[in-house]
SESE-739464 format. One record per residue (C-alpha): x, y, z; residue in one letter; chain. Coordinates in nm, 3 decimals, decimal comma, padded with zeros to 5 digits. Layout:
N
      c1      c2      c3 residu chaine
       X       Y       Z      A      A
...
//
This chain:
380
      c1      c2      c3 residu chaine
  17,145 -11,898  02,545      X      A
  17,185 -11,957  02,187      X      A
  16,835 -11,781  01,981      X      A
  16,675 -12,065  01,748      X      A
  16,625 -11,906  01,428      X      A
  16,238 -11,969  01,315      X      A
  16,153 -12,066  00,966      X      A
  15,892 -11,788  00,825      X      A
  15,765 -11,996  00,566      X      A
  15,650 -12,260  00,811      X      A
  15,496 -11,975  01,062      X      A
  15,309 -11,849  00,797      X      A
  15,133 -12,165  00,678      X      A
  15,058 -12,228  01,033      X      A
  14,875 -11,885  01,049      X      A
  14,660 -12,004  00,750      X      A
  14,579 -12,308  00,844      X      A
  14,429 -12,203  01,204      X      A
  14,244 -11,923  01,048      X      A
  14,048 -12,207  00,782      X      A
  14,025 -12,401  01,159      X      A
  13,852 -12,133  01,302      X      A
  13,610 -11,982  00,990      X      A
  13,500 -12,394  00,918      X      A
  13,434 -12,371  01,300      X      A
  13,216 -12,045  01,315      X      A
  13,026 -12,197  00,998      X      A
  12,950 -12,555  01,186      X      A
  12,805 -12,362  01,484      X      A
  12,581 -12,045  01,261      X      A
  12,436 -12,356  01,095      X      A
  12,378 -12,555  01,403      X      A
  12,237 -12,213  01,592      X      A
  12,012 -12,189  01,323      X      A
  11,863 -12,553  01,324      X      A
  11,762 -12,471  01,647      X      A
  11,570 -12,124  01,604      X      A
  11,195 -12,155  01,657      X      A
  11,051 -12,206  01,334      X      A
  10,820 -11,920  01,446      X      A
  11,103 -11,660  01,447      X      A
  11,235 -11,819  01,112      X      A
  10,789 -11,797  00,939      X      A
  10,772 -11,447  01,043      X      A
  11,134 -11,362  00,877      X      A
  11,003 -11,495  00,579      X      A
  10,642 -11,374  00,600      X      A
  10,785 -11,019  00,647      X      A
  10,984 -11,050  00,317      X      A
  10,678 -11,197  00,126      X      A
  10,429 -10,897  00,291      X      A
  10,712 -10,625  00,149      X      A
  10,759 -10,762 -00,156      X      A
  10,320 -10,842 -00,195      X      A
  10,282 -10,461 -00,141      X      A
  10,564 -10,393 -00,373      X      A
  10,423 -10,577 -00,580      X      A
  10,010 -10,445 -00,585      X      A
  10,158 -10,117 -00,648      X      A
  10,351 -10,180 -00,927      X      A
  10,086 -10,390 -01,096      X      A
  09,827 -10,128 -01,038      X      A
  10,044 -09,858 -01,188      X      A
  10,129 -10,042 -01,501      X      A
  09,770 -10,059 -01,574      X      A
  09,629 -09,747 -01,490      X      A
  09,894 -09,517 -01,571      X      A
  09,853 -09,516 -01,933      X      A
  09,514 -09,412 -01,855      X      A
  09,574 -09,107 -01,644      X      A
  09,607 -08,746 -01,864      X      A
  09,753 -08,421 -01,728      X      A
  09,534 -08,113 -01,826      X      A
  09,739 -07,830 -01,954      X      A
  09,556 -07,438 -01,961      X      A
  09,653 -07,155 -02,149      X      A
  09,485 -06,845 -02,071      X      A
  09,522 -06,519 -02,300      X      A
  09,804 -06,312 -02,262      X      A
  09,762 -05,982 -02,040      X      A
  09,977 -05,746 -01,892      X      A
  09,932 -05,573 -01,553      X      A
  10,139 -05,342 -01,382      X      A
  10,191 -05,409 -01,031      X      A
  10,320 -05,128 -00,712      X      A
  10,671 -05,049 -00,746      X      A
  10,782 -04,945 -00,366      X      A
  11,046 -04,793 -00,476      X      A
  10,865 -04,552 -00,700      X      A
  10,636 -04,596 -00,995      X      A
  10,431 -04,919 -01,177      X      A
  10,650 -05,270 -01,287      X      A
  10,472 -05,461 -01,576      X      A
  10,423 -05,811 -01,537      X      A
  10,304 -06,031 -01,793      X      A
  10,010 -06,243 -01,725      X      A
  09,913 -06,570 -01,973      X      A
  09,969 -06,661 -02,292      X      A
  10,202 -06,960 -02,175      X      A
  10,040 -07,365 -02,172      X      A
  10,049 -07,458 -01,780      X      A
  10,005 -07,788 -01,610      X      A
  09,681 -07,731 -01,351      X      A
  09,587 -08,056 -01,320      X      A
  09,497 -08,457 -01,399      X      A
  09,230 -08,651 -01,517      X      A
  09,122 -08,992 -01,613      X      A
  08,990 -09,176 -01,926      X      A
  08,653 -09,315 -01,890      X      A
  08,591 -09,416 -02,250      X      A
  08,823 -09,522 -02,559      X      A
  08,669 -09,243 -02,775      X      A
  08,794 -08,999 -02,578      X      A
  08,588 -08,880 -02,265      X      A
  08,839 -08,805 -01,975      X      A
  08,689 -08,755 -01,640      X      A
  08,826 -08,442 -01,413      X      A
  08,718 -08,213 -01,133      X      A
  08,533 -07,891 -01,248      X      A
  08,772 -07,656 -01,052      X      A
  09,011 -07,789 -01,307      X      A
  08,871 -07,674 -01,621      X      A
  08,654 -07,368 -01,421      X      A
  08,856 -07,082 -01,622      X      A
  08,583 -07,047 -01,917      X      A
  08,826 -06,821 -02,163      X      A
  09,126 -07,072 -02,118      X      A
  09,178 -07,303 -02,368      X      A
  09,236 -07,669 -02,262      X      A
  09,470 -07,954 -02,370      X      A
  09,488 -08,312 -02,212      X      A
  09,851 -08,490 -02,213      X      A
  09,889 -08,860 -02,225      X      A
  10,120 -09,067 -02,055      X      A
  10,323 -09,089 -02,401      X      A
  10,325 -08,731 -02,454      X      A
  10,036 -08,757 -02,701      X      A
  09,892 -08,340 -02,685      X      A
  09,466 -08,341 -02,736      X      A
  09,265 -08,006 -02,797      X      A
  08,986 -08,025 -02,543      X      A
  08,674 -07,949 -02,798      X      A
  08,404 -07,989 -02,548      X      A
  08,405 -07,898 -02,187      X      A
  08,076 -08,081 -01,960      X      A
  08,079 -07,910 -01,624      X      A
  07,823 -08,079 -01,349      X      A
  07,717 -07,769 -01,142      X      A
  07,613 -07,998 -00,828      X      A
  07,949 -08,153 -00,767      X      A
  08,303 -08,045 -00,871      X      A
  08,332 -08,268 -01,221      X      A
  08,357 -08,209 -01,543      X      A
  08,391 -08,424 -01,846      X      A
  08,640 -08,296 -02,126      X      A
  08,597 -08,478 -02,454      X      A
  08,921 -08,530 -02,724      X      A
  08,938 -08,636 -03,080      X      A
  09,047 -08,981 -02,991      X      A
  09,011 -09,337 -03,085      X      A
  09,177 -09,649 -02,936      X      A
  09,218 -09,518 -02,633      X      A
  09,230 -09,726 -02,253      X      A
  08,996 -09,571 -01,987      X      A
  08,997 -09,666 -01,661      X      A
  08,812 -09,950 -01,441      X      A
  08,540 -09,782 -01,226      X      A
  08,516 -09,954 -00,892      X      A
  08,291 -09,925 -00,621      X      A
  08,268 -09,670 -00,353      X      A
  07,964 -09,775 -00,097      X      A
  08,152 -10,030  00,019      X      A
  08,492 -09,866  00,117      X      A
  08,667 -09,943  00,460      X      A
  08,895 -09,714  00,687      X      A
  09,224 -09,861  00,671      X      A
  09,206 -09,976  00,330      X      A
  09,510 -09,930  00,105      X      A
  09,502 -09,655 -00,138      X      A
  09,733 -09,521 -00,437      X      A
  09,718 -09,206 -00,613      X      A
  09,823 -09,078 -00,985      X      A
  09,868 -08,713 -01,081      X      A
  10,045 -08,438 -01,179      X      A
  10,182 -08,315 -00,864      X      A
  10,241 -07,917 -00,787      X      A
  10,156 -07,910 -01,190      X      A
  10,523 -07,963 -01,205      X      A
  10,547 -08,345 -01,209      X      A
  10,344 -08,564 -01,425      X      A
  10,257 -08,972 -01,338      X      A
  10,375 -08,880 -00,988      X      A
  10,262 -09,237 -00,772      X      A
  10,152 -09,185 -00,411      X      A
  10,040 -09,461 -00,164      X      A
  09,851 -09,415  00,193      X      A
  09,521 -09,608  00,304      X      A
  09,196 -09,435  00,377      X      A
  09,210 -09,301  00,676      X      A
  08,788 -09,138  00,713      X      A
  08,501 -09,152  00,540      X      A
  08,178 -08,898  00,498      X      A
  08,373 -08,643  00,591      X      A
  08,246 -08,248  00,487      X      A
  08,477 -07,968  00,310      X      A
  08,549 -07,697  00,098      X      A
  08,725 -07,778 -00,175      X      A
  08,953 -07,578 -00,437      X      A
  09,287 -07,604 -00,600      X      A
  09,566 -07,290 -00,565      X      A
  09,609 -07,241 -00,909      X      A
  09,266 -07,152 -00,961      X      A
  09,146 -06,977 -00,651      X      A
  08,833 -07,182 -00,651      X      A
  08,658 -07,349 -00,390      X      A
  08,356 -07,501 -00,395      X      A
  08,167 -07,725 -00,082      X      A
  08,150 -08,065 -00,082      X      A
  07,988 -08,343  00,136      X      A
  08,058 -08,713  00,163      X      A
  08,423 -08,725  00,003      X      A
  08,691 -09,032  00,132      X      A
  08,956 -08,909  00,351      X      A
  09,340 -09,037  00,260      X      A
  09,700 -09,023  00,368      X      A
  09,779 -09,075  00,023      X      A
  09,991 -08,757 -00,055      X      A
  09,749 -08,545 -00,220      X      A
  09,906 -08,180 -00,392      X      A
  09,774 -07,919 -00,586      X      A
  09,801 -08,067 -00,947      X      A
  09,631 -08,370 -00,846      X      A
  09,327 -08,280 -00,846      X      A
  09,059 -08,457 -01,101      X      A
  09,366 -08,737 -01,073      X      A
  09,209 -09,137 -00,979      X      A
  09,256 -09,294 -00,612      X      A
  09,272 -09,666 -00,684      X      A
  09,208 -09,942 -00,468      X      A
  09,465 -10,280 -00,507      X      A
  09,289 -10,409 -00,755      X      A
  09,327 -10,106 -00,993      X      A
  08,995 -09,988 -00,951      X      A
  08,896 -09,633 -00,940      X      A
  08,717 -09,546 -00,635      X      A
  08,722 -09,178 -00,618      X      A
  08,905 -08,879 -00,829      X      A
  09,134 -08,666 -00,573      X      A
  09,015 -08,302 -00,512      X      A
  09,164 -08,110 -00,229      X      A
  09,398 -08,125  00,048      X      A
  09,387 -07,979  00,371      X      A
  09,615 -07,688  00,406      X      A
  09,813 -07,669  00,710      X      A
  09,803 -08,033  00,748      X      A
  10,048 -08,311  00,647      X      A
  09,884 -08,643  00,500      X      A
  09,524 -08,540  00,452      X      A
  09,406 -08,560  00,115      X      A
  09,015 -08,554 -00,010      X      A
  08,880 -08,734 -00,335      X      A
  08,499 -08,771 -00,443      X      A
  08,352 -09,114 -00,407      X      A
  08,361 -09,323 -00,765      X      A
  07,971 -09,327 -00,745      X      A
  07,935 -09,042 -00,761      X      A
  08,100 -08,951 -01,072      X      A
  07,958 -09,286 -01,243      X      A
  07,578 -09,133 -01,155      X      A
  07,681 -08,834 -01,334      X      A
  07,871 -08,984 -01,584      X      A
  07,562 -09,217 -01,659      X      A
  07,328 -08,931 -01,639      X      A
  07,529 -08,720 -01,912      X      A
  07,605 -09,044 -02,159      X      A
  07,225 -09,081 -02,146      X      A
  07,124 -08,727 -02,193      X      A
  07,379 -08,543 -02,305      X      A
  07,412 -08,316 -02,023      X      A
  07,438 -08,313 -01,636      X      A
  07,097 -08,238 -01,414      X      A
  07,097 -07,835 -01,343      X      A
  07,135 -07,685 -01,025      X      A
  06,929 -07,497 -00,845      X      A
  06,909 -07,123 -00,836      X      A
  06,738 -06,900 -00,602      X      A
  06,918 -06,567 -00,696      X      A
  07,056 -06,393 -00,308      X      A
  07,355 -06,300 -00,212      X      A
  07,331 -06,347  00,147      X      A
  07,571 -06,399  00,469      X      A
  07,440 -06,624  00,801      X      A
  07,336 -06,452  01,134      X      A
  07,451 -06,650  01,389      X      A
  07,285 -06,728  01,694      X      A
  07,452 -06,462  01,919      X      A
  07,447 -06,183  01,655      X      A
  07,094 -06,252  01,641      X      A
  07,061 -06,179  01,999      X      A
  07,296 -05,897  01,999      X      A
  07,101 -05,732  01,737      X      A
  06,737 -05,815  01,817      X      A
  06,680 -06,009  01,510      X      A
  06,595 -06,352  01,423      X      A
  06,870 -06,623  01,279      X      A
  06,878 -06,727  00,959      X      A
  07,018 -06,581  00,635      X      A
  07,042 -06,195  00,572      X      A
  07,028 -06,097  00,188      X      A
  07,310 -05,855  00,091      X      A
  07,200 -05,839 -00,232      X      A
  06,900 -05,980 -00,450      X      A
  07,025 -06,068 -00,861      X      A
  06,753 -05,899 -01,106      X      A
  06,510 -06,121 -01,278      X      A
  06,590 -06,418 -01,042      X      A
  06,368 -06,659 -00,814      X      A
  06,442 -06,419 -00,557      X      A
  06,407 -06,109 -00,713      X      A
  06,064 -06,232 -00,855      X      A
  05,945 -06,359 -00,535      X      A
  05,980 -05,997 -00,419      X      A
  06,285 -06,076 -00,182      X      A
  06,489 -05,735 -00,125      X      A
  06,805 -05,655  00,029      X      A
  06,820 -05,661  00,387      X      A
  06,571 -05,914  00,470      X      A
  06,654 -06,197  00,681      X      A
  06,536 -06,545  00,505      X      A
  06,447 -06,766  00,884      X      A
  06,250 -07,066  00,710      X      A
  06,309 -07,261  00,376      X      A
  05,986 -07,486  00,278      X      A
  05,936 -07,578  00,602      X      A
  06,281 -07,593  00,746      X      A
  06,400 -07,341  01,004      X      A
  06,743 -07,149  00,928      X      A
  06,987 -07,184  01,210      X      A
  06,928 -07,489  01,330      X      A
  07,201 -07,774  01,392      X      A
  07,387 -07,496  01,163      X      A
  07,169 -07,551  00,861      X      A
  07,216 -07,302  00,553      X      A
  06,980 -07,200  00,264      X      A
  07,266 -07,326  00,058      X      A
  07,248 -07,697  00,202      X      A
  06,868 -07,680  00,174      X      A
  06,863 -07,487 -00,196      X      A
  07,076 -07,774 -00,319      X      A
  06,850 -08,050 -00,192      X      A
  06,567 -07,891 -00,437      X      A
  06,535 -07,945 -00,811      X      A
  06,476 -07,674 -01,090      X      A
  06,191 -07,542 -01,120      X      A
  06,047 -07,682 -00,710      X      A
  05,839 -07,439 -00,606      X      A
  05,926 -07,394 -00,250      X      A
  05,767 -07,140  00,097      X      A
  05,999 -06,892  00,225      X      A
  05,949 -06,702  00,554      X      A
  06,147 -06,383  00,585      X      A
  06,211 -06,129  00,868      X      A
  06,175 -05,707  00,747      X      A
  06,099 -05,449  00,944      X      A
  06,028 -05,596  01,234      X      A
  05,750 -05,833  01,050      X      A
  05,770 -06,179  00,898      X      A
  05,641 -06,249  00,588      X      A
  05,552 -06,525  00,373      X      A
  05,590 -06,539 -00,041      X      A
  05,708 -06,839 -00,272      X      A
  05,939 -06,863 -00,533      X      A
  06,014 -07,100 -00,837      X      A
  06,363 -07,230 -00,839      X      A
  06,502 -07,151 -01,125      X      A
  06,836 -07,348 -01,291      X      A
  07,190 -07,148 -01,175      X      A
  07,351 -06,949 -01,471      X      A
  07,680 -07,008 -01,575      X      A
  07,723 -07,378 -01,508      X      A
//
């Protein structure tokens, strides 16, 4: 058999022409399987993208215009030098201070320059303070307004023109409600944007920030996923709107996603109070130093429960009631210690300087009655 000898040019333009068959083909029937998709599938495809790009979008929006209200606080504490253990013989120096570090955030409440913050922030009193703007504008804090009933403070700034914040509202929050944070995370990085919902409500802790080693107790703070680190503290939580609804504070350690800030009402009541006074209410002061008996060292020991004095301060409440060391304080105006774990702290703070109240203590086998006058807590 003779071979026929093929043409290639005609092979090949056969080869093109059935692929352009088949890709017209597989286009006719993609469009034709789509015209027949439930118009469900083809809504919830689309209402998807929109709900994305929505969210996307609130968060964006709300950072644009609260951002250029939200300061970092800077400290600089004086220089010291310590020497620390050397194990392998002797004392190393280390240098303590004298450097500006980022410990936290706070918010602009006023154009002439009162920023809003938590007190644990500002709580070193021989620091000295500055507050950095988005636009790495530098302001000398010249007046620092601690409240001593609840961890804020107020710094105020030479300052004109500048954009505080919206306040919201806070008595009307929901669980499940979306939530964005602003701060200066770790003290390392400033305008860092966090998102989350809130996730409890009323919820009861003790509150402090790891570069200052304080902590503090604090009742009735919103719970949030919104990533929460040490740096953000005195920092706004914002609802969609923009609105400030409470100013982060703490986060639990040990736990992943659970952040704390205080409600917005609260710091607009004391924000209110000081614009109309000029200073935040005092706290009460009874003057013990005391540590709580519980129920089965009570029993253990043969003694009441309530709260056993360690140590009485001189010329204090206490001290003037005739309170010594070693009693055990088992009633506070009327209220027994002890019970549903209630301590003189909790009821101390529900007075007001200069309350007169009835306290019942246990010494020497004898209770006894005296009264003291509440007097207003140094220091704050």
């Amino acid at each position: 058999m003779i071979p026929m000898k093929v043409n290639s040019n005609y092979s090949r333009f056969t080869f093109v022409l059935i692929a352009a068959a088949l890709w017209v083909l597989t286009v006719v029937l993609a469009l034709r399987f789509a015209d027949k998709l439930p118009k469900s599938v083809l809504e919830n495809k689309e209402t998807q993208t929109q709900k994305v790009v929505q969210e996307e979008s609130v968060v964006v929006d709300v950072v644009d215009k609260v951002s250029p209200s939200v300061v970092t606080v800077s400290a600089q504490t004086p220089r010291s030098r310590t020497f620390l253990f050397n194990p392998f013989g002797g004392l190393t120096p280390q240098d303590q201070g004298g450097q500006p570090q980022d410990i936290g955030t706070g918010f602009i409440v006023s154009g002439d320059g009162l920023i809003i913050t938590n007190k644990h922030v500002v709580s070193v009193t021989g620091a000295t303070y500055k507050v950095i703007t988005k636009d790495s504008k530098e302001y000398d804090v010249r007046e620092i307004n601690r409240d001593p009933s609840n961890d804020i403070a107020i710094l105020k700034i030479d300052a004109s023109g500048l954009k505080p914040v919206e306040l919201g509202e806070s008595s009307n929050l929901k669980v499940g409600q979306f939530a964005i944070a602003i701060g200066t995370a770790l003290g390392q990085f400033r305008n860092t944007v966090t998102t989350g919902v809130i996730s409890g409500l009323g919820r009861g802790i003790s509150a402090g920030d790891s570069f200052q080693g304080y902590v503090e107790k604090l009742d009735d703070v919103i719970q949030t996923d919104a990533a929460i680190n040490p740096g953000n503290s005195g920092g706004p939580l914002m609802n969609s709107s923009g609105q400030v609804i409470g100013i982060n504070v703490a986060v639990a350690q040990g736990a992943q996603n659970i952040g704390f800030a205080i409600p917005i009402n609260t710091v607009k009541d004391s924000l209110n109070n000081f614009k109309t006074t000029g200073k935040f209410p005092s706290k009460p002061y009874l003057g013990v130093q005391y540590q709580m008996i519980s129920k089965q060292s009570a029993v253990l020991n043969d003694v009441p429960q309530g709260a056993y004095v360690v140590d009485v301060v001189d010329s204090s409440p206490a001290k003037n009631a005739g309170i010594v060391s070693g009693d055990i304080i088992v009633e506070f105006d009327g209220t027994k210690l002890g019970d549903n774990d209630i301590g003189l702290a909790d009821l101390i703070g529900k007075k007001k300087v200069g309350d007169s109240v009835k306290i019942r203590v246990f010494r020497d086998g004898k209770t006894l009655d005296v009264t003291a006058n509440l007097g207003e807590a140094p220091g704050q």
